[in-house]
C-alpha positions as CSV (number, residue, x, y, z in Angstrom):
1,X,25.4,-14.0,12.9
2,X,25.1,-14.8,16.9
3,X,28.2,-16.9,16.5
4,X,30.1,-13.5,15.1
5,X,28.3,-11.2,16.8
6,X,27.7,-13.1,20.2
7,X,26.8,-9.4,22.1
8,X,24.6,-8.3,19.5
9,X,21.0,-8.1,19.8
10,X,18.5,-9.3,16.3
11,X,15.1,-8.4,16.1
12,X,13.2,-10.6,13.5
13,X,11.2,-9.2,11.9
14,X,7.8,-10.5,9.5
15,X,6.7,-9.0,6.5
16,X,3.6,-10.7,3.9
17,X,5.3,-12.0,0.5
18,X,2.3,-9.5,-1.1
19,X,3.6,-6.5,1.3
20,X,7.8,-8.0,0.7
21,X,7.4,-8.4,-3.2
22,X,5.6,-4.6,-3.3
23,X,8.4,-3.1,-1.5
24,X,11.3,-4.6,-3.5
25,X,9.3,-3.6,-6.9
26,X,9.1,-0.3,-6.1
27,X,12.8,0.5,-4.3
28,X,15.3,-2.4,-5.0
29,X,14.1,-3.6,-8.6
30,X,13.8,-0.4,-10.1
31,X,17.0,0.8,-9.1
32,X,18.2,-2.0,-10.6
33,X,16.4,-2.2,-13.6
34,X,18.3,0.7,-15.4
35,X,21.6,0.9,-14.1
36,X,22.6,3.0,-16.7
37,X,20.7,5.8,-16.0
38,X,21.8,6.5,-12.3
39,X,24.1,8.9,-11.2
40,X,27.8,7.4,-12.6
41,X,29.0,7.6,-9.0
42,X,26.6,4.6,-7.9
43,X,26.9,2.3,-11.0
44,X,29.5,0.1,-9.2
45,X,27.6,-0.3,-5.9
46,X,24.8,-0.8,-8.0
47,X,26.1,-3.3,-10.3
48,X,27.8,-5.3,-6.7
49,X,24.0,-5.0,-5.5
50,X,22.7,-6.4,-8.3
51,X,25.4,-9.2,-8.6
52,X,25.1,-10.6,-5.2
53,X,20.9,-10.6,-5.8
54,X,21.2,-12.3,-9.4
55,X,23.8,-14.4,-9.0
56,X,24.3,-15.8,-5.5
57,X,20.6,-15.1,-4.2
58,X,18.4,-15.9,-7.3
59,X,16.1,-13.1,-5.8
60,X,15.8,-11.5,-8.8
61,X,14.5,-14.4,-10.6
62,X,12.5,-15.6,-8.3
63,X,10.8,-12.4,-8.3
64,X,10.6,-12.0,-11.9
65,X,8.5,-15.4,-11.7
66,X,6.2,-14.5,-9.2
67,X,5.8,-11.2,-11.0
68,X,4.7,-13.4,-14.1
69,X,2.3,-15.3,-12.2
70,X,0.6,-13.3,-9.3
71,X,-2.4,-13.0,-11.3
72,X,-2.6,-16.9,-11.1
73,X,-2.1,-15.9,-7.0
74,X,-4.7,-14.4,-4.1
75,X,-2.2,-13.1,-2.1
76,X,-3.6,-12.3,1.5
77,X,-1.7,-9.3,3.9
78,X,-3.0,-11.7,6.8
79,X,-1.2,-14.5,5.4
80,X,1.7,-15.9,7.2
């Protein structure tokens, strides 16, 4: 991003897989979960959204798998 955006300034930011895999269940994966029942007017972005996550990111999956096994997990907020 530097190299297109050599004026720009980036903060990094840190978030806990626990605290990163809560958020994402309760925004991002549930809009995506039932597609069909948002508004018609946000279907498409939706659908693009859930394209570029499934398909070129795996992030879905990837949660989906940790979903399945964070019993089998002690996640810590203190860990890095």
């Amino acid at each position: 991003m530097h190299a297109a955006y050599p004026e720009a300034k980036f903060v990094l930011g840190y978030r806990s897989p626990k605290s990163w895999a809560d958020s994402f269940s309760h925004m991002i994966y549930l809009a995506l979960s039932d597609i069909d029942k948002a508004p018609e007017e946000q279907r498409g972005w939706l659908r693009m959204v859930n394209e570029v996550l499934v398909q070129k990111c795996k992030i879905m999956a990837i949660y989906r798998y940790l979903e399945k096994h964070k019993a089998d997990v002690n996640y810590s907020d203190n860990e890095i």
